[in-house]
VMD Tcl script that draws the C-alpha trace (Angstrom):
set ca {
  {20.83 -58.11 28.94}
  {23.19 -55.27 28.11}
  {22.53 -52.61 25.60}
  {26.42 -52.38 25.12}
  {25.49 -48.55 22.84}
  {22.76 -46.02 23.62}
  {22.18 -42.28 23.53}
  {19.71 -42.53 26.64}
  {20.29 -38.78 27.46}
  {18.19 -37.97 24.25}
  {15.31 -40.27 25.75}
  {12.65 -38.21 27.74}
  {12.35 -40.83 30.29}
  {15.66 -42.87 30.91}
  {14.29 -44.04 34.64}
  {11.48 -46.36 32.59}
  {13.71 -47.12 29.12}
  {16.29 -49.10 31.78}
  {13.69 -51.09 33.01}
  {12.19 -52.47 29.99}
  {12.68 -55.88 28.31}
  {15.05 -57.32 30.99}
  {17.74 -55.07 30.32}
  {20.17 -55.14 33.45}
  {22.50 -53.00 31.69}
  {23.23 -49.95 29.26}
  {26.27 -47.70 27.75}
  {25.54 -44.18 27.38}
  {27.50 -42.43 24.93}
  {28.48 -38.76 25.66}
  {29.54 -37.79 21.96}
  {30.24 -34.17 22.67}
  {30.59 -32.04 26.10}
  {27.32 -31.20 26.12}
  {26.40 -35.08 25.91}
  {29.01 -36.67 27.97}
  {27.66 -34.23 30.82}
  {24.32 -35.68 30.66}
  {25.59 -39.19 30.15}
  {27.69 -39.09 33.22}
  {24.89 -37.71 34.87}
  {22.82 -40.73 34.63}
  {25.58 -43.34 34.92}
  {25.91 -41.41 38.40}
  {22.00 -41.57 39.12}
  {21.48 -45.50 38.02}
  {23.77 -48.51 39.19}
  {22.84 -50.27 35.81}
  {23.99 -47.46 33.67}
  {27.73 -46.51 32.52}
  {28.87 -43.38 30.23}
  {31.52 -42.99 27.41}
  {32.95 -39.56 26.57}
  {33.81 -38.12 23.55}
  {33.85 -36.29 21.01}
  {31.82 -37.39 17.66}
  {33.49 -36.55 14.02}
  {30.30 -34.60 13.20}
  {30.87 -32.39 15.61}
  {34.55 -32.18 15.96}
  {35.03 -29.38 13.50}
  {32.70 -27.40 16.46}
  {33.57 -29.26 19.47}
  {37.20 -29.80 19.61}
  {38.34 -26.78 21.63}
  {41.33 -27.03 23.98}
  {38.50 -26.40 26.94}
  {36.80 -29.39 25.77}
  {39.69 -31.24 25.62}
  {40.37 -30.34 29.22}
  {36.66 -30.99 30.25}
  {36.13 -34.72 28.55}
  {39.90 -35.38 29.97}
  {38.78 -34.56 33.31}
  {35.23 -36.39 33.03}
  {36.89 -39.24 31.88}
  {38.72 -40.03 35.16}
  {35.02 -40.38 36.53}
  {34.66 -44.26 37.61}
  {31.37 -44.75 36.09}
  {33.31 -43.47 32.43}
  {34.14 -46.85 31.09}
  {35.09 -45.63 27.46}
  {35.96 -42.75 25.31}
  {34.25 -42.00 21.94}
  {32.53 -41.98 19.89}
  {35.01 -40.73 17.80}
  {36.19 -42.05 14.01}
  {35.74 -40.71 10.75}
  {32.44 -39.83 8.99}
  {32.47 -38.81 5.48}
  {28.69 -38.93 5.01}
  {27.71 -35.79 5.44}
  {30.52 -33.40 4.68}
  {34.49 -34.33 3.56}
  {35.96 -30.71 4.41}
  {36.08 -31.40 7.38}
  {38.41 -34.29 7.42}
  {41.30 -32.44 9.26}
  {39.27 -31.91 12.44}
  {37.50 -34.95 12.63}
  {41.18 -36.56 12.16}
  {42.55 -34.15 15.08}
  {39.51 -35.37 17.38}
  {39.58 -38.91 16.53}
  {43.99 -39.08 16.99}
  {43.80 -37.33 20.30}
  {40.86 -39.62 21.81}
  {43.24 -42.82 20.18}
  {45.68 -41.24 22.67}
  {43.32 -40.68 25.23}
  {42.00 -44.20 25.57}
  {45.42 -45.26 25.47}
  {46.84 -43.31 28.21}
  {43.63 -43.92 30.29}
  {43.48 -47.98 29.84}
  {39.89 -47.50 28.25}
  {38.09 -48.61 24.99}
  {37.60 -46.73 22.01}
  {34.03 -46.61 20.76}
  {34.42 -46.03 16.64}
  {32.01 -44.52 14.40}
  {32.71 -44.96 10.86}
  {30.18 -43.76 8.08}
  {30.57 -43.36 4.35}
  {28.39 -42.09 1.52}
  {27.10 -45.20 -0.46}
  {29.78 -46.62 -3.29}
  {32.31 -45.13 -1.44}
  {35.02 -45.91 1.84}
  {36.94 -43.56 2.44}
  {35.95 -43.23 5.51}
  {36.80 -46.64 6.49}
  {40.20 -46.28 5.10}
  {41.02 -43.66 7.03}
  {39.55 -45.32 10.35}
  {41.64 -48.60 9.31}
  {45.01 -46.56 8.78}
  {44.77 -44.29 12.27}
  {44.28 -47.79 13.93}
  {47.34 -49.38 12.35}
  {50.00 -49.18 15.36}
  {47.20 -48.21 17.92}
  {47.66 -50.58 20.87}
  {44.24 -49.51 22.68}
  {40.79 -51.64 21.95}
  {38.35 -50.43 19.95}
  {34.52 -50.86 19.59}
  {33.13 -50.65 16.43}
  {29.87 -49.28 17.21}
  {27.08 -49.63 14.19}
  {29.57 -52.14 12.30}
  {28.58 -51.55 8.36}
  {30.06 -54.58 7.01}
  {33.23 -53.02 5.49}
  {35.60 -56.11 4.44}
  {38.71 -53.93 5.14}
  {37.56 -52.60 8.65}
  {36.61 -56.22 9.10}
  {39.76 -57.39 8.57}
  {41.80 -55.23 10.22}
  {39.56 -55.00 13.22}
  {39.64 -59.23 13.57}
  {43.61 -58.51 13.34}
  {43.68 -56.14 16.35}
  {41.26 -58.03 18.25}
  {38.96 -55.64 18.36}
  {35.09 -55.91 19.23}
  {31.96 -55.46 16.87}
  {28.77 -53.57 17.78}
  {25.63 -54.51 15.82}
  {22.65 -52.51 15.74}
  {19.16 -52.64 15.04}
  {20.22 -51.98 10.83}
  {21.37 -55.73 10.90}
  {17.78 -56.44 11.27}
  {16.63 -54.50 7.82}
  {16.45 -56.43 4.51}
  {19.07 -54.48 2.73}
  {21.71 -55.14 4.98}
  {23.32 -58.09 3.81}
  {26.76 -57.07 4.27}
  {26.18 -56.11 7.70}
  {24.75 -59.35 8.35}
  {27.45 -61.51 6.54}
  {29.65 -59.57 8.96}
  {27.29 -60.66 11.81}
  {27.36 -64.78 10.89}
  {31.67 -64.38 10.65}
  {32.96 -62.20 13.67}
  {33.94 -64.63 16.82}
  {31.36 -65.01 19.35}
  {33.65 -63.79 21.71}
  {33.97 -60.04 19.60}
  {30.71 -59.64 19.25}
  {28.18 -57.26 20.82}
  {24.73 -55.91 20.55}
  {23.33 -52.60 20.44}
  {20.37 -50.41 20.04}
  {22.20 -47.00 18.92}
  {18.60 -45.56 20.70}
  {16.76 -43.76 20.49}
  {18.49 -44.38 16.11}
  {18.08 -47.35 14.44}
  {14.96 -48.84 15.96}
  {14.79 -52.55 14.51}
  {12.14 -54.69 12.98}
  {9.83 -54.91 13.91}
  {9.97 -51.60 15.75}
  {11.37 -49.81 12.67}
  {10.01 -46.22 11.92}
  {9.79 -45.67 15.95}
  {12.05 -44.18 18.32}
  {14.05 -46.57 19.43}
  {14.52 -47.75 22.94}
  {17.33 -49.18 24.82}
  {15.31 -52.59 25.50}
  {14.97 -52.86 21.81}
  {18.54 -54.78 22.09}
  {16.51 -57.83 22.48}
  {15.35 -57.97 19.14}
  {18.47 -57.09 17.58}
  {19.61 -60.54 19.25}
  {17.44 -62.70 18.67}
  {17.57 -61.68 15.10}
  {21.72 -62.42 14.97}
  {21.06 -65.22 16.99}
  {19.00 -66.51 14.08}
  {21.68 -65.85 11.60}
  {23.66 -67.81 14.05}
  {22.03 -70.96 14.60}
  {22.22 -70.11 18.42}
  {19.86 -70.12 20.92}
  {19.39 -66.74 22.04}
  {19.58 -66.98 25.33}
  {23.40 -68.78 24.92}
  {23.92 -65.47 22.89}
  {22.30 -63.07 25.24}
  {24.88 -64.76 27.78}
  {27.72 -64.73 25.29}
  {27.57 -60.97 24.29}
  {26.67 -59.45 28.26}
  {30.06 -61.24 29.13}
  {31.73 -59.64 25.95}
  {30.42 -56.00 27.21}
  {31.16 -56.84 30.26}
  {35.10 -57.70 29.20}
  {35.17 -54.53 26.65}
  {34.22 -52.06 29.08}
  {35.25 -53.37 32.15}
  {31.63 -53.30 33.46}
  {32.05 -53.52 37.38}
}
mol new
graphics top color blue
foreach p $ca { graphics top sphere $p radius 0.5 }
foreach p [lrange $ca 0 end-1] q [lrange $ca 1 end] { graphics top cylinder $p $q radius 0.2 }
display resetview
């Protein structure tokens, strides 16, 4: 199956995390030069492996230079790049920062336009609040790229909007934990046919592998936990989500 969201450059041994647990495939995300270097890296080094580039909003107040612009534009025409992100809006950790993370996030919209690729979205607010997710839901009003909501938190807006555009929904190993129940309300109502599976690794583990790294092959669990939510047999899901990363990224 297809890990459709990893960071496997911060995994000390990528060559064995691939192999595990059936996994025939995995997205690397490159969320800032530094990153998307490595994660092009091993897309180049392993058949079964593809990168995104990006920048992330955490770092875009640091990262978004005009000579990273140029770099990511220029790693992005790599074949094995099959999106750009992950970009968005977090207001989690800081909200002064809110201009550059816009800046990042409006010239990767562009970027994924111009260069036929997905999106991948991160959106994160503090708890009780969305601004975040407003913000993510207004840049994307007009945009006629896709997008992948990577780590989808439940938000009924973003949910919404996102079923509007057609876009696709990444679930991670938090759909698993007990408090999620809006994540996993979102999990039983997006189409089969938007939704994918993630591990977010080595973040995120899920149960029962919570409190560990996590690891790419951990994906497995994360299905067979929405396919329970689902009524589905996981195997019809495991098929049903490779073919929708497969379709989102244009996996060759």
């Amino acid at each position: 199956m297809i890990d459709s969201h990893c960071h496997l450059d911060y995994i000390e041994d990528p060559a064995q995390a691939i192999s595990e647990l059936g996994l025939t495939g995995v997205v690397c995300i490159g969320a800032s030069p530094e990153h998307a270097v490595k994660a092009v890296a091993l897309a180049e080094q392993f058949p079964q492996v593809w990168a995104t580039v990006g920048i992330h909003p955490t770092d875009a107040a640091e990262h978004d230079t005009p000579e990273a612009r140029a770099d990511l534009e220029r790693l992005a025409l790599n074949p094995r790049v099959v999106g750009i992100g992950e970009s968005g809006l977090d207001d989690y950790w800081a909200q002064d920062v809110r201009p550059q993370q816009q800046a990042a996030f409006e010239w990767q919209l562009e970027l994924a336009e111009r260069l036929g690729k997905p999106l991948v979205i991160h959106t994160r607010d503090r708890q009780g609040q969305e601004s975040a997710h407003l913000g993510v839901i207004d840049t994307l009003r007009g945009w006629k790229g896709t997008a992948i909501l990577h780590c989808f938190s439940g938000h009924g807006g973003l949910l919404e909007a996102g079923l509007e555009r057609g876009d696709y929904f990444g679930f991670a190993g938090n759909v698993t934990y007990k408090t999620a129940q809006e994540i996993q309300a979102a999990a039983r109502e997006v189409p089969l046919d938007r939704l994918l599976v993630e591990t977010d690794a080595p973040f995120l583990a899920p149960i029962p592998k919570r409190g560990r790294p996590n690891r790419p092959g951990y994906v497995r669990h994360t299905l067979e936990f929405v396919a329970a939510l689902r009524g589905i047999d996981p195997a019809e899901l495991e098929r049903i989500t490779d073919d929708n990363a497969r379709r989102a990224y244009n996996l060759l």
